[in-house]
C-alpha positions as CSV (number, residue, x, y, z in Angstrom):
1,X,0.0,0.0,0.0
2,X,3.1,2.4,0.3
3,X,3.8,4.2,-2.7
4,X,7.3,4.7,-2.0
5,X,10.0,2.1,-2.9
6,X,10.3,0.3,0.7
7,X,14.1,0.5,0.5
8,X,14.3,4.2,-0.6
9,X,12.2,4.6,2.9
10,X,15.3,3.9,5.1
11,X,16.1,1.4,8.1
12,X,13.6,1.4,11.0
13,X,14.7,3.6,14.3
14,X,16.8,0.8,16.2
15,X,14.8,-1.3,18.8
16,X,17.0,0.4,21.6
17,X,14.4,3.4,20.6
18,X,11.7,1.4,20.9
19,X,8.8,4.3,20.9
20,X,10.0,5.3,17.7
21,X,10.9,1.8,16.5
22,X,7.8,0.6,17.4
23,X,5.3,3.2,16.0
24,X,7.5,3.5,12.9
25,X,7.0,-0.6,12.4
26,X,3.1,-0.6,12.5
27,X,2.8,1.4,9.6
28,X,6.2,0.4,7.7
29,X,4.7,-3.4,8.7
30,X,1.3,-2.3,7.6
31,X,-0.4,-3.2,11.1
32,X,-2.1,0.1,12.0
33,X,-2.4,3.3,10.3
34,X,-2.6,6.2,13.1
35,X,-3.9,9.0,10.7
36,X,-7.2,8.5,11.5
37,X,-8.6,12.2,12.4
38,X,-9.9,11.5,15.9
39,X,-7.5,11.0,18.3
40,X,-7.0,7.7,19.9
41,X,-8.7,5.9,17.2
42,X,-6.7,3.9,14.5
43,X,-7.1,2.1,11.0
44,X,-6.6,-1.8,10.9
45,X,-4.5,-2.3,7.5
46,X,-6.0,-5.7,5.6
47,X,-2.4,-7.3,7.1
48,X,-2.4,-6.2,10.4
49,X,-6.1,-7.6,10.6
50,X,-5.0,-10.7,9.3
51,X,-2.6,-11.1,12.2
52,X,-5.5,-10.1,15.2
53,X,-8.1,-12.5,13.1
54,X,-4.9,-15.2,13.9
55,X,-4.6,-14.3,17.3
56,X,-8.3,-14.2,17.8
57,X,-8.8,-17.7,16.1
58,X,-6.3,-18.9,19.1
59,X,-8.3,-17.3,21.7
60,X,-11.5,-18.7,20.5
61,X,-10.3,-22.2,20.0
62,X,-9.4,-22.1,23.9
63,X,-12.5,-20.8,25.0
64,X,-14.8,-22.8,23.0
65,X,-14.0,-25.7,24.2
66,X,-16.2,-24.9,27.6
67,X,-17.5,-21.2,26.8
68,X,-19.9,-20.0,24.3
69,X,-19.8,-16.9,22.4
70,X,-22.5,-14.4,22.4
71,X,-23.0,-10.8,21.6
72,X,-24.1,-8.0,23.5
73,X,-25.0,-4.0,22.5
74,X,-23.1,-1.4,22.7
75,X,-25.3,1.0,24.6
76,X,-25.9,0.8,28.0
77,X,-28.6,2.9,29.3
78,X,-27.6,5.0,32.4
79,X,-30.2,3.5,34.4
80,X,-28.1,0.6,34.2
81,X,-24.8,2.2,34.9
82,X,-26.2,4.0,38.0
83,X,-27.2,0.4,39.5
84,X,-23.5,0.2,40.2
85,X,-21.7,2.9,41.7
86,X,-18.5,1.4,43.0
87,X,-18.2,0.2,39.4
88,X,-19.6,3.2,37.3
89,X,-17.1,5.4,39.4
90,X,-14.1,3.3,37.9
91,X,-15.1,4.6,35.0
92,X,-16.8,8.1,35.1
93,X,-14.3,9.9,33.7
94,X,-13.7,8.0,30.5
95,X,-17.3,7.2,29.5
96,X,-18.3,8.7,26.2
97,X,-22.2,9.3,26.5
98,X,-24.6,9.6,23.4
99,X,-27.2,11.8,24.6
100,X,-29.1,12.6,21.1
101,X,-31.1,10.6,18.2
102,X,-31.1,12.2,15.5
103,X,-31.4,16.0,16.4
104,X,-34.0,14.6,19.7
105,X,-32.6,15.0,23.1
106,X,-33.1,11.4,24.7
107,X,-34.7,10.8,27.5
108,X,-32.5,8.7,29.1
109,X,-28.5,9.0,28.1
110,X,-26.9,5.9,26.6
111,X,-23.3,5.2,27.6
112,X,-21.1,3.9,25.0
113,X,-19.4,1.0,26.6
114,X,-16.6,1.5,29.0
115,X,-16.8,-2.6,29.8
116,X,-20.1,-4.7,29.3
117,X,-21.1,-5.6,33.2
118,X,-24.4,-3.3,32.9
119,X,-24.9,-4.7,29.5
120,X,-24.7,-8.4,30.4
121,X,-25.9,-8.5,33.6
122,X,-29.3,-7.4,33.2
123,X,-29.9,-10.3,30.8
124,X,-27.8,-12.7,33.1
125,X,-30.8,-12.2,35.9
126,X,-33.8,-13.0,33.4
127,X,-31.7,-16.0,32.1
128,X,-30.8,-17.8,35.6
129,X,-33.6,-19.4,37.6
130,X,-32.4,-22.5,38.7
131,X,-28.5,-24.4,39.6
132,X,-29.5,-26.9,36.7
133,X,-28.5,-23.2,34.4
134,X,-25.0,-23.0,36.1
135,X,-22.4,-22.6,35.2
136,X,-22.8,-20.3,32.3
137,X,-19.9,-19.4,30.6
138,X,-20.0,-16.4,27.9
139,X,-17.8,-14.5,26.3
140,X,-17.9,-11.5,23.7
141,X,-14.8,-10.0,21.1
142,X,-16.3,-6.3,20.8
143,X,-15.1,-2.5,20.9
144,X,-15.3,-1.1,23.6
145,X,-15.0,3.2,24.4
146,X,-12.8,5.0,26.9
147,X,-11.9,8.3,26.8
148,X,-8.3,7.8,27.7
149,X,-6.9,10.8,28.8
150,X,-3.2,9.8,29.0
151,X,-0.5,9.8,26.2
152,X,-2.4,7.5,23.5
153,X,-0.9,4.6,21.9
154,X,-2.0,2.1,19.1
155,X,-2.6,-1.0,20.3
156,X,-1.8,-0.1,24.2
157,X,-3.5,2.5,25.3
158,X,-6.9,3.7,22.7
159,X,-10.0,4.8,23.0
160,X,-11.5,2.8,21.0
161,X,-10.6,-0.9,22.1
162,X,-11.4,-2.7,19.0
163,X,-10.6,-6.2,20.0
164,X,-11.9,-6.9,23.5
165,X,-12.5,-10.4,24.6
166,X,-14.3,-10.1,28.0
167,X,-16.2,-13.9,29.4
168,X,-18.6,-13.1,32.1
169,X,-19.1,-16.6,34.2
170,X,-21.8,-17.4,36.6
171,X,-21.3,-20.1,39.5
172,X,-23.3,-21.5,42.1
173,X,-20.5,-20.5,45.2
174,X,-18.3,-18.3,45.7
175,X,-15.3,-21.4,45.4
176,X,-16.8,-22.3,42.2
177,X,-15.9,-18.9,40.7
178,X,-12.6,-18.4,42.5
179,X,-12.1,-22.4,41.0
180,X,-12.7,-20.5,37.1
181,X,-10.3,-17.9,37.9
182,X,-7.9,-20.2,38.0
183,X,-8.7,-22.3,34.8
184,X,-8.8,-18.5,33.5
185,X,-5.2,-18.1,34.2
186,X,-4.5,-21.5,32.7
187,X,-6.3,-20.7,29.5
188,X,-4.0,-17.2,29.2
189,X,-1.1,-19.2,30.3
190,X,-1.7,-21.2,26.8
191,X,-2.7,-18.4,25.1
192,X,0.4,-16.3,25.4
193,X,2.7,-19.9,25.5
194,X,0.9,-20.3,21.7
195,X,2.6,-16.8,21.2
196,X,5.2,-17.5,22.9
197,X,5.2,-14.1,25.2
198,X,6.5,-15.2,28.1
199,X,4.0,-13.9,31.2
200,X,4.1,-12.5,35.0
201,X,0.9,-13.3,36.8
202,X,0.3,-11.6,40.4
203,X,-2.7,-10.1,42.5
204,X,-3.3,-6.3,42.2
205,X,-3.4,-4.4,45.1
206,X,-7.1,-3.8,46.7
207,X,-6.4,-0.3,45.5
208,X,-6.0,-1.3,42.2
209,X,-8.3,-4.4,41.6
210,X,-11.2,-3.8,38.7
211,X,-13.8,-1.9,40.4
212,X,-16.6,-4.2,42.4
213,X,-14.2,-7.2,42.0
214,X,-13.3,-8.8,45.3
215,X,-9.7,-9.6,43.7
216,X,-8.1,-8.8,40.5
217,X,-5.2,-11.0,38.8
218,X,-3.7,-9.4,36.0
219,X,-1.5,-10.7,33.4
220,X,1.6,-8.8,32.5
221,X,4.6,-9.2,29.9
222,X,8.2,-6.9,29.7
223,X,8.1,-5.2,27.0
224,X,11.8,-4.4,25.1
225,X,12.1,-0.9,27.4
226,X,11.8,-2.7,30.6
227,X,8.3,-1.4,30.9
228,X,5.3,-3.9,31.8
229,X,2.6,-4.1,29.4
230,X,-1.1,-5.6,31.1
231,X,-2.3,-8.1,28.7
232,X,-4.9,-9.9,30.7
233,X,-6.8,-9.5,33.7
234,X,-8.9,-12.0,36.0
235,X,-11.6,-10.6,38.4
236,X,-13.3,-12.9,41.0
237,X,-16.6,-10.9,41.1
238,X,-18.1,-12.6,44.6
239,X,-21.9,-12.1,44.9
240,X,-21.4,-8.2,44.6
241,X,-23.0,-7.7,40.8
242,X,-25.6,-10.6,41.4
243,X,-27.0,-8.5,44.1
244,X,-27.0,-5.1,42.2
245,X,-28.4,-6.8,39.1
246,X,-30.7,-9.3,41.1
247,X,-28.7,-12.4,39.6
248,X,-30.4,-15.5,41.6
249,X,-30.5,-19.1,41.0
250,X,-32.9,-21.8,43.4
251,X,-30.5,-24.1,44.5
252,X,-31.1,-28.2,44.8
253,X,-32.7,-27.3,48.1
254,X,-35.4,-25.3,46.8
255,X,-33.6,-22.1,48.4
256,X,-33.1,-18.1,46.3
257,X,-29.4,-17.3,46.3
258,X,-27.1,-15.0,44.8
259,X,-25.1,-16.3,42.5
260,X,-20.9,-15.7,42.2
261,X,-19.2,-14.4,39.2
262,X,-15.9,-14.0,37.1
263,X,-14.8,-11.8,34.7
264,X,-11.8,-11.8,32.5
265,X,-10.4,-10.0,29.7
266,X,-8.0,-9.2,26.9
267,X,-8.0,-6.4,24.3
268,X,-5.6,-6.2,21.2
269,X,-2.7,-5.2,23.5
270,X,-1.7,-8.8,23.1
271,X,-1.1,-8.2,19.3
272,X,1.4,-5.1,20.8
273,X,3.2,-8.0,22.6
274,X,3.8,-10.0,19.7
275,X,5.0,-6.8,17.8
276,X,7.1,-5.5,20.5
277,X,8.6,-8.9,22.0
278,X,9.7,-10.6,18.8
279,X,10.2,-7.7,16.0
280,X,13.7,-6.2,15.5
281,X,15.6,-3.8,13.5
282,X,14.2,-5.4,10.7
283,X,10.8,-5.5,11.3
284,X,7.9,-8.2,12.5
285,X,9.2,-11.3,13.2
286,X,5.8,-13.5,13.6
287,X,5.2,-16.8,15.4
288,X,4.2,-19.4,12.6
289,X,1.0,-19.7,14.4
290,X,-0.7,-16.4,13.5
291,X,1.5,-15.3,11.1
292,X,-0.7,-14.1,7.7
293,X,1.8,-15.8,5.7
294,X,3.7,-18.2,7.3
295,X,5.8,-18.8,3.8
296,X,6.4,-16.9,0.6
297,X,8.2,-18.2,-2.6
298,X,10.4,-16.0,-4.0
299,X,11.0,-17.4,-7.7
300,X,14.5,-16.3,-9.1
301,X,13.9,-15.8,-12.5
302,X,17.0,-15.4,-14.5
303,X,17.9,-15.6,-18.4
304,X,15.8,-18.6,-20.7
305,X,14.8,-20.5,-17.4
306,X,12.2,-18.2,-16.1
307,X,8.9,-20.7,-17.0
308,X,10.7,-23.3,-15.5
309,X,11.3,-21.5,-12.5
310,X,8.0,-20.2,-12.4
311,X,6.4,-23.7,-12.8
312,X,8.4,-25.0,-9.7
313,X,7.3,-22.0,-7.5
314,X,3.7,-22.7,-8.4
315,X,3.7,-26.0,-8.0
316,X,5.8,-25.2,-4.3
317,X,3.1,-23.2,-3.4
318,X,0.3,-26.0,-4.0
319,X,2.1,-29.1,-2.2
320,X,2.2,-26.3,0.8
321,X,-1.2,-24.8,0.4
322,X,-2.8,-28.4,0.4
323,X,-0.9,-29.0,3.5
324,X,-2.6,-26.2,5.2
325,X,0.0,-24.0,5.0
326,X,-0.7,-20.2,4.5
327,X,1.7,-19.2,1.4
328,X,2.6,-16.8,-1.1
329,X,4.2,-16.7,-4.4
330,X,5.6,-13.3,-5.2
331,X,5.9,-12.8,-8.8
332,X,6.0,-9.0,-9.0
333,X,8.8,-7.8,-11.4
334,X,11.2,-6.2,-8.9
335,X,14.6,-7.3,-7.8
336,X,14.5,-10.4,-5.7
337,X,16.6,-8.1,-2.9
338,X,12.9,-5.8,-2.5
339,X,11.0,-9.2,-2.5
340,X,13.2,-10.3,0.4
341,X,12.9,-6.3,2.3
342,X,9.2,-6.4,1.9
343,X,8.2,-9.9,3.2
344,X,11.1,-9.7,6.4
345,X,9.6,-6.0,7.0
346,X,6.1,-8.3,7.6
347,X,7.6,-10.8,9.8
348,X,6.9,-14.1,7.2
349,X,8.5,-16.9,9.6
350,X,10.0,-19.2,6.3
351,X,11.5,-17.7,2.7
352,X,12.0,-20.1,0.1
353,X,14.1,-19.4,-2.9
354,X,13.6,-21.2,-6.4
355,X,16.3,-20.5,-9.1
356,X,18.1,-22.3,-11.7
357,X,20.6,-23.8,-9.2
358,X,18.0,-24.8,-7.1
359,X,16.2,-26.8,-10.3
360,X,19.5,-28.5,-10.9
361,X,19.8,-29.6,-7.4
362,X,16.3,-30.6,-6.8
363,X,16.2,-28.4,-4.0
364,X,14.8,-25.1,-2.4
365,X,16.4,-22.3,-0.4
366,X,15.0,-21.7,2.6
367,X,15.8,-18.9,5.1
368,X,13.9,-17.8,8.2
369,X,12.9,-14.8,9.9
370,X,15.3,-15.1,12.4
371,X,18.3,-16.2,9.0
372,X,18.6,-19.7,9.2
373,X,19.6,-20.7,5.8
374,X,19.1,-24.4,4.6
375,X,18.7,-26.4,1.5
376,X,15.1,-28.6,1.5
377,X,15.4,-31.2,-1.1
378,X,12.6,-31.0,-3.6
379,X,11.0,-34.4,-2.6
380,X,11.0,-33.9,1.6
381,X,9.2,-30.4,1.0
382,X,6.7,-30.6,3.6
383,X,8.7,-32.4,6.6
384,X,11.6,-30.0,5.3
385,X,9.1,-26.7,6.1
386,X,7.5,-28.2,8.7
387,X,11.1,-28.9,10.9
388,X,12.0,-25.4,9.6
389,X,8.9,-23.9,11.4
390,X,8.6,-25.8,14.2
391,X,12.4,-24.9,15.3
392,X,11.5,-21.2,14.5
393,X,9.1,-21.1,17.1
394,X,11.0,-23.0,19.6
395,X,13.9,-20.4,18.7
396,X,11.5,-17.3,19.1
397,X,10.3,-18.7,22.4
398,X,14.1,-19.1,23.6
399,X,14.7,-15.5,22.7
400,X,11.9,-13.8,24.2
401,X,12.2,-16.1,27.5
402,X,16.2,-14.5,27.7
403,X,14.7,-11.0,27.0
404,X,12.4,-11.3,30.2
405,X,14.6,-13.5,32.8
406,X,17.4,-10.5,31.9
407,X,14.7,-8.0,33.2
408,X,13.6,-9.5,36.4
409,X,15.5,-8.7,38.9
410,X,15.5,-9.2,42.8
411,X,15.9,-6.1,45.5
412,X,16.3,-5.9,49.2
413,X,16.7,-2.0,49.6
414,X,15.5,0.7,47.4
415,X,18.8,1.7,46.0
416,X,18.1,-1.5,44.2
417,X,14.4,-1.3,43.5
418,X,15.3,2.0,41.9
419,X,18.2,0.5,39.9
420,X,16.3,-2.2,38.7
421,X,13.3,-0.4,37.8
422,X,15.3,2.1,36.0
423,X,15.6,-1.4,33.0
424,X,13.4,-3.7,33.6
425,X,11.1,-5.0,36.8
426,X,12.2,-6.3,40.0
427,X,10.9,-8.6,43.3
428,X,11.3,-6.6,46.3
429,X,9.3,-7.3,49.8
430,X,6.7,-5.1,50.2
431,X,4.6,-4.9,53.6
432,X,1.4,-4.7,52.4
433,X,0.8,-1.2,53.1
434,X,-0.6,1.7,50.5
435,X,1.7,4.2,52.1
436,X,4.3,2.3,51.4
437,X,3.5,1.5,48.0
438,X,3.4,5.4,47.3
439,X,6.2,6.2,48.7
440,X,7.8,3.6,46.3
441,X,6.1,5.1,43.5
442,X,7.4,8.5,45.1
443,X,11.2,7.5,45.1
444,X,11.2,5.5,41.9
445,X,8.3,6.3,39.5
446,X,7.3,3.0,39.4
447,X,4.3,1.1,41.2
448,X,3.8,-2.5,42.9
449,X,1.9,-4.1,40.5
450,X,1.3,-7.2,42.5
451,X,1.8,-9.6,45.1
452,X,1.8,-13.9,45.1
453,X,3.7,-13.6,41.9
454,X,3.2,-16.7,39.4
455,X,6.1,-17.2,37.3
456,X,9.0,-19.4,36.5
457,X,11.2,-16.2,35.9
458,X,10.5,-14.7,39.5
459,X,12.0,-15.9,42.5
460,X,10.8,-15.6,46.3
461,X,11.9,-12.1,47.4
462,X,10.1,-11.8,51.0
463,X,12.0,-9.9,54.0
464,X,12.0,-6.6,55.6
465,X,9.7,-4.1,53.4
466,X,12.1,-1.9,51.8
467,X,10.4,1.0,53.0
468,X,9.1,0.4,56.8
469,X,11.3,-2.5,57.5
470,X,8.2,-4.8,58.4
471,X,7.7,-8.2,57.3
472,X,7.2,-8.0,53.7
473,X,5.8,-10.4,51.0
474,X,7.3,-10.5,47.4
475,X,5.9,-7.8,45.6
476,X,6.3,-6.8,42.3
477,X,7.5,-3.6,41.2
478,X,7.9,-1.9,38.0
479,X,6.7,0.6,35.8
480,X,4.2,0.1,33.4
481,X,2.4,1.5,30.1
């Protein structure tokens, strides 16, 4: 879609830059284009929607296996919001409100939705009469409205979130939902493996758990900066929405009670992981597994051989496409050097290369993302690709696994926590206390995000709070987008 030779546009920014880099690679990449005139909202290009219909496809595949998918509107009447104030005032300052039809004032404003509680749950309470209905498991992939008043951000931080996934589940106790919070964590735990973004998982601070949750666990990935990116969150709801929204079920012994919920969500930021953790100076580097073309064919087409070539590249491409592989032939008349520019720029995991040598050997070329260079021979095509692939991923999971366990690191004092924030995150005990959390966030700029930290990269880091001196708990601290 550029009109400009991609090579007369220049290298990317370096990674070390990585604001630059990175909002310089989602329009070079053809991901996002920003220039949409109103702020905070952006453009998905036909290839960066390829990659979230990928990622998506994941997600659902997951989830379908014991949710459903349904669909809710997008306006929420204000009637609705007002039923919950502890949860409407985690929001009131970012709701967008439509408060006309046509040119007719309305009676009654309609919210654009900030999250879909006061959507669902309305329709939750006239579905649930009776334990034989639970548990319901639903979930939604919507856009969703904030008016986000920081620095915007494609992907991270927008006010339009076009990509939410939110389930809402409904469970007879309070046990039964805090048991789906944690098959919730094992189903982003997959997730991001299938990605291969390697995950910190903790409990937010009461201070900072999802407004009318009884606990929040959030998901949360380093990005290259050392900053933590949010890329999933997990709220055990208790019986505090059932009761606002009348949610009841008659249990076995004839008895009305409230039921217990979950919520759990994650919005297109996890495409900004995949971006940010694997691309380079380059461009995308894509796991096989959502990549929109997982191989192209580049035919070399030199002197009196060029049908032949030609005829092998096409007939490449079908033994691949009948294998289910996503592939591309490019035949465009440009050098092959642009060819190989313009498909690294768009992170395609596996290049092959068809010329005349290649024909006389009975062989392709093949080079990864990552420039692995290896001869196939003509007749092992498939297992040939298929090795190829499956030892890219296992090589991009290797890589971003050393980018994260370099960025974690462990403090007892806050000359430390200060250092260590300064690059990446660290564990540091923490006392429990909000005062002490601020004044953290006072000496370093950087917040506890959480405490009972799940991860094979973080290590036990209890002891005397580096603040108060108390008996801390591992906490994690770091600063975030």
């Amino acid at each position: 879609m550029h009109f400009l030779a991609e090579e007369e546009q220049g290298p990317l920014p370096p990674k070390e830059d990585f604001s630059a880099w990175y909002n310089e690679l989602l329009w070079r990449a053809e991901i996002m284009d920003v220039r949409y005139p109103v702020k905070g909202l952006y453009v998905w290009y036909p290839h960066g929607f390829a990659l979230r219909r990928n990622v998506y496809s994941l997600m659902r595949a997951i989830l379908d296996r014991d949710h459903q998918e349904a669909l809710f509107p997008l306006l929420i009447p204000e009637t609705e919001l007002a039923k919950e104030s502890a949860h409407i005032k985690g929001f009131e300052e970012e709701v967008y409100w439509v408060t006309h039809g046509g040119t007719t004032p309305l009676d009654v404003r309609l919210a654009l939705r900030p999250t879909s509680e006061c959507a669902i749950y309305p329709m939750y309470a006239l579905w649930i009469r009776s334990h034989a209905d639970l548990p319901l498991k639903l979930y939604q992939v919507v856009n969703t409205f904030r008016y986000e008043t920081k620095h915007t951000r494609p992907l991270i931080r927008l006010r339009e979130i076009t990509s939410f996934k939110e389930a809402h589940t409904v469970h007879a106790s309070w046990e039964e939902a805090s048991s789906q919070v944690e098959a919730a964590i094992a189903l982003y735990r997959e997730f991001y493996g299938n990605l291969a973004v390697p995950v910190l998982i903790s409990r937010r601070p009461d201070w900072d758990k999802f407004p009318g949750a009884d606990y929040t666990i959030a998901v949360d990935t380093v990005m290259p900066d050392g900053r933590t990116l949010q890329i999933g969150t997990v709220h055990h709801l208790g019986d505090h929405f059932s009761r606002t929204f009348q949610i009841m079920f008659e249990d076995e012994a004839g008895e009305q009670k409230y039921a217990h919920q979950t919520c759990y969500g994650i919005s297109e930021r996890c495409i900004a992981a995949v971006v940010s953790m694997h691309g380079d100076d380059r461009g995308l580097v894509l796991p096989p597994a959502v990549a929109p073309v997982q191989v192209v064919i580049v035919p070399i087409t030199i002197g009196k051989r060029k049908e032949e070539v030609t005829a092998a590249a096409a007939q490449a491409e079908g033994t691949l496409a009948s294998a289910g592989f996503r592939v591309r032939t490019d035949t465009r008349e440009i050098r092959p050097g642009a060819k190989y520019y313009y498909w690294e720029m768009r992170g395609v995991p596996v290049r092959l290369e068809i010329g005349p040598r290649d024909l006389d050997a009975r062989q392709v070329t093949a080079v990864t993302r990552l420039g692995n260079r290896v001869q196939i021979p003509g007749h092992a095509l498939l297992d040939g690709v298929r090795d190829l692939m499956a030892s890219f991923a296992d090589a991009l999971r290797e890589r971003a696994e050393m980018h994260v366990r370099g960025r974690v690191r462990v403090s007892r004092t806050m000359a430390e926590v200060r250092e260590a924030v300064s690059t990446g995150v660290t564990l540091a005990p923490w006392c429990g206390d909000r005062k002490c959390a601020d004044a953290i966030e006072e000496a370093t700029r950087a917040s506890v995000l959480g405490t009972e930290v799940r991860s094979e990269y973080c290590p036990e880091a209890s002891g005397p709070c580096v603040i108060c001196g108390k008996d801390g708990q591992t906490a994690l601290i770091g600063r975030s987008y």
